[in-house]
N, C-alpha and C positions, 0 to 999 in steps of 0.2 A: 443892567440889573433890573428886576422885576421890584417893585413899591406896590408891598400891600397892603389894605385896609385893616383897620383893626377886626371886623366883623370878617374876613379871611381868615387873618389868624388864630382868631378864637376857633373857625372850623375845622383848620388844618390841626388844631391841638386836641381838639375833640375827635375828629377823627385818631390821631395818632395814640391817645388811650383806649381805643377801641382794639386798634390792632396790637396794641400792648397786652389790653384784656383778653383778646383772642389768641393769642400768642401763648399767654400765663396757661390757660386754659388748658391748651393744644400739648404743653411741654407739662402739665399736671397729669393730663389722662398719660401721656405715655410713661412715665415717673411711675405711674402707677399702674399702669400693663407692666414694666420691667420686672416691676416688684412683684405681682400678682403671677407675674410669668416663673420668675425665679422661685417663690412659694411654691409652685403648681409643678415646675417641672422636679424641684427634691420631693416634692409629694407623689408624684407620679411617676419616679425613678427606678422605683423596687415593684409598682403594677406592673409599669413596662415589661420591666426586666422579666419577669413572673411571666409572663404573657409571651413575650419570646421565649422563651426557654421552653413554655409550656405548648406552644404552636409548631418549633421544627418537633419535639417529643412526638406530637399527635400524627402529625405528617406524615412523618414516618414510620407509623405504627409502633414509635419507641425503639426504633432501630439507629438513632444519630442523636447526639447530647452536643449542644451549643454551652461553649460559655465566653466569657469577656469581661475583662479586666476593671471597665468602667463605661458608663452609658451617659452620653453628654443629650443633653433635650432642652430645643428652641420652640418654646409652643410660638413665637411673635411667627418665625421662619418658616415653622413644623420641620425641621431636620432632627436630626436622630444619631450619631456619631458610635456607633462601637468600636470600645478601644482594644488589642491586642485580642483578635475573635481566634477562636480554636472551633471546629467541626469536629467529632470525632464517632466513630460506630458503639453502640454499646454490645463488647462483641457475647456478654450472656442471651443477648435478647438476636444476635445472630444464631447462636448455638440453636435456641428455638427456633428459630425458622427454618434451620436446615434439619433439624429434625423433622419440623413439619412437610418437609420438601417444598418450601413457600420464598428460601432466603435468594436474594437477586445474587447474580456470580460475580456484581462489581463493589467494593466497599470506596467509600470517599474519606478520606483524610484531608484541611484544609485550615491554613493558618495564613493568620493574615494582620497586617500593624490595627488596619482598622475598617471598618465598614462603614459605611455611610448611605441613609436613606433618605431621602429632602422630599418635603412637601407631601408631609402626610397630614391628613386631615384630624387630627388627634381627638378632638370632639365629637366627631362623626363617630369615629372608634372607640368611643366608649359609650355614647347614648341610642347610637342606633346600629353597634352591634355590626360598622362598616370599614374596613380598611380600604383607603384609598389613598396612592402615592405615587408622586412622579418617578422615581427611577431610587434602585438601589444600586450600590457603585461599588465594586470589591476592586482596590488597588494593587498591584504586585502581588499575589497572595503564592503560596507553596500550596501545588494540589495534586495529593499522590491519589492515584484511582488504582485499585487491587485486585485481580481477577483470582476468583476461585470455584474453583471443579465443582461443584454441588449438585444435589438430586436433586429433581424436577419431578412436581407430579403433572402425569397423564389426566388432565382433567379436559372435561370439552364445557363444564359450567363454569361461571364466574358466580361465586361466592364475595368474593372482595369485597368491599363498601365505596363507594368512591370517595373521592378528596374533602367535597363538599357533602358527603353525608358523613363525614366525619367528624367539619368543624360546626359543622349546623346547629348544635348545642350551645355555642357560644359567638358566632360569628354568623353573621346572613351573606356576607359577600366578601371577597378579595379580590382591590383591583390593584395592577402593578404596572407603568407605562411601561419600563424598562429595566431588564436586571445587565449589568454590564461587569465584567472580568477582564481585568485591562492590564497587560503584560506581566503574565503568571508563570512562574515557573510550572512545568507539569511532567509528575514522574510515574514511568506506569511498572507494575509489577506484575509477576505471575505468584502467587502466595507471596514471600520471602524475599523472590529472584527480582532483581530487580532490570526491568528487557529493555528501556528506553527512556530517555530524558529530553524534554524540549526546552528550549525559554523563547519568554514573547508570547505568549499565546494569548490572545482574546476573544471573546465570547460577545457574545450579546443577542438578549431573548429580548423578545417584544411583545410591548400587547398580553399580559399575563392575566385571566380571568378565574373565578372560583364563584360561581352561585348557583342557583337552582337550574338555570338553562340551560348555559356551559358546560356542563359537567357531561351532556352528552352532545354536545358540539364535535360534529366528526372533522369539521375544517381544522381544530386545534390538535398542536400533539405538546404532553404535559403542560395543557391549561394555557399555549402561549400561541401565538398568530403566527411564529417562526424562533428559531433558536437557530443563530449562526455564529460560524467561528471562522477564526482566519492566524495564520503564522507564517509569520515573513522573516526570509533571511535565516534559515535553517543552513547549521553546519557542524558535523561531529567528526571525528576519529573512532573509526571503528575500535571493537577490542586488542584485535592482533597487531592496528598501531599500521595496517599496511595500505589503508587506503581512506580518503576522504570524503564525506557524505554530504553534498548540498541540495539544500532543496531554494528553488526562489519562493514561491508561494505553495500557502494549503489551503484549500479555504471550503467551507460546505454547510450544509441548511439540513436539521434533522427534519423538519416539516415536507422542504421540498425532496427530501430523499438523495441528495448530491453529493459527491467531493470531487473538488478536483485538486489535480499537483501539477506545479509548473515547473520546470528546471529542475528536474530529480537527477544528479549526474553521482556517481562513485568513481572516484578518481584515483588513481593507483599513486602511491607514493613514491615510487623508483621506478626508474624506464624498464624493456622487457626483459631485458636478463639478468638483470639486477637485482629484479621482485624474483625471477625462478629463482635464483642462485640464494636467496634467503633459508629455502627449505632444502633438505634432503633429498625430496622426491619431487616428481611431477606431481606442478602443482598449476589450475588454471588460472591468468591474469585477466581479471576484468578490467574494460575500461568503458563505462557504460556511462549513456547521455538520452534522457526522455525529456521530449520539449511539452508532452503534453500526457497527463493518463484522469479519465475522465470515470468517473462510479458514479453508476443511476439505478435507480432503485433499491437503495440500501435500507435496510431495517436496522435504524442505530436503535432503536429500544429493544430488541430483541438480542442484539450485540452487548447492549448493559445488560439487560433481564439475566438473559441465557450463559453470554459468553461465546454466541453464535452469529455467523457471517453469513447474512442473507441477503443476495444481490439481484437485479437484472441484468445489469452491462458494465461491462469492463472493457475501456477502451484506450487504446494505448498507441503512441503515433504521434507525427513522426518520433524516429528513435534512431539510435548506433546504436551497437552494441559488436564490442570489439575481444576477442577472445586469444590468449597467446598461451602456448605451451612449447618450454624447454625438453626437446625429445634427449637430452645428452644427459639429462638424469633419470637415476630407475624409478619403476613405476611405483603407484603406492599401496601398504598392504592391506588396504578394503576393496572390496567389490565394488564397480561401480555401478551395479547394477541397483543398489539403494539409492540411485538418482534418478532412477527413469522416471518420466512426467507424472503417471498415475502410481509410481509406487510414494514419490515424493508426497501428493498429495495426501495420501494415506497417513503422511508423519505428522499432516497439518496438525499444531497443536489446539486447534477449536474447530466443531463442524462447519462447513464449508457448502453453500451454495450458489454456484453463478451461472446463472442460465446462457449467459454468451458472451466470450472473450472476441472481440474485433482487433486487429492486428491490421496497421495503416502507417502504410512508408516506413517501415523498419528496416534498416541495413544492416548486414552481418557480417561481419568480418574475420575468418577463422585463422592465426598464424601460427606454423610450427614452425620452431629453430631447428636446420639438423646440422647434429655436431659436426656430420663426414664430410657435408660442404660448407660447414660453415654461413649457411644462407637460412633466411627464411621465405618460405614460400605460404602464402596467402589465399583463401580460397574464397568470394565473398559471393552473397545472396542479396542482390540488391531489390529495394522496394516490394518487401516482404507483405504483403496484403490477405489479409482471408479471416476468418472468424473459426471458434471452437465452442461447440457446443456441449451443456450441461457440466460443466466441472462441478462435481461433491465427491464428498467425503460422508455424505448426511446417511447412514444405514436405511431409513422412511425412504427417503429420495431416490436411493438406490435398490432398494425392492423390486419400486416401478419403472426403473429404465438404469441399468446397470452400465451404460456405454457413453464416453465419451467422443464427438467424431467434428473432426478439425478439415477443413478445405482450403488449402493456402494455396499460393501466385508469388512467385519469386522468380529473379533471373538471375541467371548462373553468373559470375565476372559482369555483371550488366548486358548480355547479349542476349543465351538462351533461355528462354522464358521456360519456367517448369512448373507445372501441377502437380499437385500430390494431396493425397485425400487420407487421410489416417483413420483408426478406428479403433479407439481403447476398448480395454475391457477390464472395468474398475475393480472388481469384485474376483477377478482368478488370482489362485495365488501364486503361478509364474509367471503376472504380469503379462498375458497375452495380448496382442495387437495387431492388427494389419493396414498395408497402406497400399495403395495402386497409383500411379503418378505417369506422368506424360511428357517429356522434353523436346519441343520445339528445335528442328534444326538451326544449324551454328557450326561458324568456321572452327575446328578442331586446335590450329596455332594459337587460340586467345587462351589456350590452356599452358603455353609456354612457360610464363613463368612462375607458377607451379610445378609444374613435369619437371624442369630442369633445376631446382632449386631441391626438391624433395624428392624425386626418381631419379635425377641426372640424366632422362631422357627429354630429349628436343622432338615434338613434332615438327616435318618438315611440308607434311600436306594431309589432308582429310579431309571430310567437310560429312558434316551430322544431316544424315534425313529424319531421323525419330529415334528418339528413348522411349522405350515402356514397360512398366515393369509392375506387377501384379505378386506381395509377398505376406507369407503371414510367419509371424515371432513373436518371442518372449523374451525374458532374459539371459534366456542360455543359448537360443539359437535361431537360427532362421530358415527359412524354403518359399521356393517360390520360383517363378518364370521372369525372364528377362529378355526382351527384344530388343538388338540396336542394329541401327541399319545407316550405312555408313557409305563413304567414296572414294578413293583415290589414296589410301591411308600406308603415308610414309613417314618411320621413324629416324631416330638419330640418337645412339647410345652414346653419353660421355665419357670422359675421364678428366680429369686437371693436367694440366701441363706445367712443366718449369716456370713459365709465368704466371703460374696463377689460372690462367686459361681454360674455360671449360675447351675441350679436342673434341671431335668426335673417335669412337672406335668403329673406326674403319670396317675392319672384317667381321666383325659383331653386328655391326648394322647390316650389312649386306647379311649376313646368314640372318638375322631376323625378317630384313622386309625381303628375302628370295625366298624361306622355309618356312619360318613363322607365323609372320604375320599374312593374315590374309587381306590383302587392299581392297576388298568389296561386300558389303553382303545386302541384299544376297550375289552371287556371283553369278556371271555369265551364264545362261541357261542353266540356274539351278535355283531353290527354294530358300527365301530366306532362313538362316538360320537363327535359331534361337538356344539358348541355355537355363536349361532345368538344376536350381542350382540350391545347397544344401552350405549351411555356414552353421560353426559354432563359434559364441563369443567367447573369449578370455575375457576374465577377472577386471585386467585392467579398464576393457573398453567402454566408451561411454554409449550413451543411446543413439544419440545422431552416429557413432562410428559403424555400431552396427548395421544405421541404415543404407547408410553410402557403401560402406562394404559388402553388402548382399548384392548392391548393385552394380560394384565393379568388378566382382569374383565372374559375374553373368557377363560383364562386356569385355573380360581378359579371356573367359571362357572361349565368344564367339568372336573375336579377334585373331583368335588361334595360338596368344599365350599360355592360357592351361590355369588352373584354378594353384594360386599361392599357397603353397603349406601352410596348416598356423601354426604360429610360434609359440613355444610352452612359455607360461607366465616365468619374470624370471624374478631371482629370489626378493623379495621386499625386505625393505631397510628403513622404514618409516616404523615411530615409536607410536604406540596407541593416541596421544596427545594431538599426532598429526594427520588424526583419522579426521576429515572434513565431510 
């Protein structure tokens, strides 16, 4: 034990009412900040309020009305609390702007429990006329975005005012660290129609600026340093209930111009002939899987502004993409010639410009059921590589260059390596096109189990020197030349046998490969032959059909089989409903 003096303890006591006194003090001022706080913030509850309400109004040139339930305010903290916030358009003050041809094609609707802004300077903001706060925070909120068709005036001046010549009157600056939207439900519409639903989405703008410099700050896009979002763990059921839609990530920067999607797969809900057998008619099964698609240079302000898609690159890779058709049911009764690539794009429901699609390791995998054998035979294009240039839909755009033209690299079953160079023509109204392509020799039997599966014919030897083929069409037909030059080419016709057994037909084969077919070309002392060959499409056929079959009518041609009849479309039995 410590013995202390009296002349100690009289010091230790002296001291200890000092810190009593400092203490009283300390617990006095803040007693009376609480109070002074609580006075200040019901006194400055209805400026507040006045003042938001009266700032989104001005923003947005009186096109959006904020309101909210109740407004909680810590001047000790400087937070800010709005409770039960609503965003909403004032759609008289839209009317006027699309009269005036001025109103933007996206409308925002947004509701939310509460909003929350921390660490604003509140004294600042009312003596010198400065908003400045660390981050505003939207929780969970409901955020429908609305697109609509509106006129646009042709203007090449800017008349507008900007942001900050707007609040200039009553504010000198707006600073904002952060605005953040943190697992929002987000629904988007076309007017009325309602096209897509996500949940989870998040947001987050940085660095938000408004004064007299900034304002033409080219580095910023709407007054922010970056505005990014991101959505994980995407998953819906389509409408028809027949297939499922996952995405792993979304994620993109309107400053940097980006998006990308990670694991975008559509996944079919029944195996393949389970999904055909659902419809009436031939109907295609997708079973589609992109690990990666990549957008650069995109104009999201022109996308809200407009309503319009303005790209540099669209890049898409690796991919599957896996395709089945039930041939045991009848065809269906639309045209499918309102699928072809350029006439599709034409249906795009907003204009449309992308200067260059890249296509990287995509594999393709084509399967028909046929009922007669029973089998399905598969045709695939492995590691699909090449780019397509100018896709629009934009009438400006297409003025000055009316053509789209696409160079891809693919190999047949994984072997024959094939080129082919296409060349739309956006703007004809039979959809005109041409494409000239190249195939790399390749042993003939890798085609086996297709021929035998969908022809019932077996190669039994050949071997490919070159494909070439030079053709122009549309949707009704085709013409063009075809070159193939070939070795040693013996077939084998089948039939089924008591066991199940594909046979060969004996005598049918022999009078094919003795009279038929010709096993060389060019032949012995003679000129290779080529086929000058004319094709009309049916109804049913799709684009790709038309083009492989212009090209095997020319190699059935100089084979010495003889060009296939076509066959009249046969009656449709699909009800308008199951027009796709």
């Amino acid at each position: 034990m410590f013995n202390l003096t009296d002349k100690q303890f009289m010091a230790l006591q002296k001291k200890g009412r000092v810190w009593v006194w400092i203490g009283s003090i300390i617990g006095i001022l803040i007693l009376s900040l609480s109070i002074a706080a609580l006075y200040l913030s019901s006194q400055w509850k209805p400026l507040l309020t006045e003042k938001i309400k009266e700032g989104v109004y001005t923003a947005s040139n009186g096109l959006y009305l904020i309101d909210f339930k109740n407004i909680h305010l810590n001047l000790v903290t400087g937070s800010v609390v709005l409770d039960s916030l609503k965003l909403t358009p004032d759609t008289n003050a839209f009317k006027l702007l699309v009269a005036r041809k001025k109103a933007p094609s996206h409308l925002f609707r947004i509701k939310a429990s509460y909003l929350k802004l921390s660490r604003i300077k509140i004294l600042a903001a009312y003596f010198d006329k400065k908003i400045n706060l660390n981050s505003i925070v939207l929780t969970k909120p409901s955020i429908d975005m609305v697109f609509y068709r509106v006129p646009k005036r042709i203007d090449t001046l800017k008349d507008e005012q900007t942001l900050y010549q707007q609040i200039s009157k009553s504010l000198r600056s707006i600073r904002i660290g952060t605005i953040k939207v943190v697992d929002a439900d987000f629904d988007y519409y076309n007017g009325l129609k309602k096209l897509n639903a996500v949940k989870h989405l998040n947001i987050n703008v940085k660095d938000i600026l408004v004064d007299s410099l900034s304002q033409y700050d080219s580095t910023r896009v709407l007054h922010s340093k970056n505005i990014g979002f991101n959505l994980n763990g995407y998953r819906s059921l389509t409408k028809d209930k027949m297939y499922t839609v996952k995405i792993d990530s979304v994620s993109g920067s309107i400053n940097s111009r980006t998006l990308k999607i990670r694991g975008l797969k559509m996944i079919p809900m029944y195996n393949d002939l389970t999904f055909s057998r659902k419809s009436t008619v031939q109907k295609d099964r997708y079973d589609l899987s992109f690990a990666t698609i990549d957008l650069t240079g995109v104009d999201f302000i022109k996308l809200n502004t407009e309503g319009s898609l303005k790209a540099s690159h669209l890049e898409i890779g690796p991919a599957k993409v896996a395709v089945f058709l039930n041939r045991e049911l009848p065809p269906p009764d639309f045209n499918k010639g309102r699928n072809f690539p350029h006439i599709a794009l034409k249906r795009l429901p907003i204009e449309t410009i992308l200067d260059t699609l890249s296509l990287s390791k995509v594999d393709i995998a084509y399967t028909e059921y046929n009922p007669k054998t029973k089998e399905r035979g598969t045709l695939k294009l492995d590691n699909l590589t090449g780019s397509i240039l100018n896709l629009t839909n934009d009438s400006l755009r297409l003025s000055k260059n009316n053509h789209a033209k696409a160079d891809l690299t693919a190999y047949i079953l994984g072997v024959a390596k094939m080129n082919v160079k296409i060349d739309f023509n956006l703007t004809d109204a039979a959809a005109s096109f041409s494409y000239i392509g190249h195939v790399s020799p390749f042993n003939l039997k890798v085609l086996n189990p297709l021929s035998k599966s969908l022809g019932e014919v077996e190669i039994e030897s050949g071997k490919v020197k070159s494909v070439d083929f030079n053709i122009y069409a549309n949707q009704n037909s085709s013409k063009g030349r075809v070159s193939f030059k070939y070795t040693d080419l013996k077939v084998k016709l089948l039939e089924e046998g008591e066991d199940g057994k594909k046979e060969k037909k004996k005598l049918l084969s022999f009078l094919a490969n003795t009279i038929l077919i010709k096993d060389d070309n060019p032949s012995k002392g003679e000129a290779a032959r080529v086929a000058n060959i004319t094709w009309s499409r049916v109804p049913q056929a799709s684009f790709f059909n038309l083009m492989w079959k212009s090209v095997f009518v020319g190699i059935r041609e100089i084979v010495g089989i003889g060009v296939v009849p076509i066959k009249a479309m046969e009656k449709p039995k699909a009800s308008k409903k199951e027009e796709r």
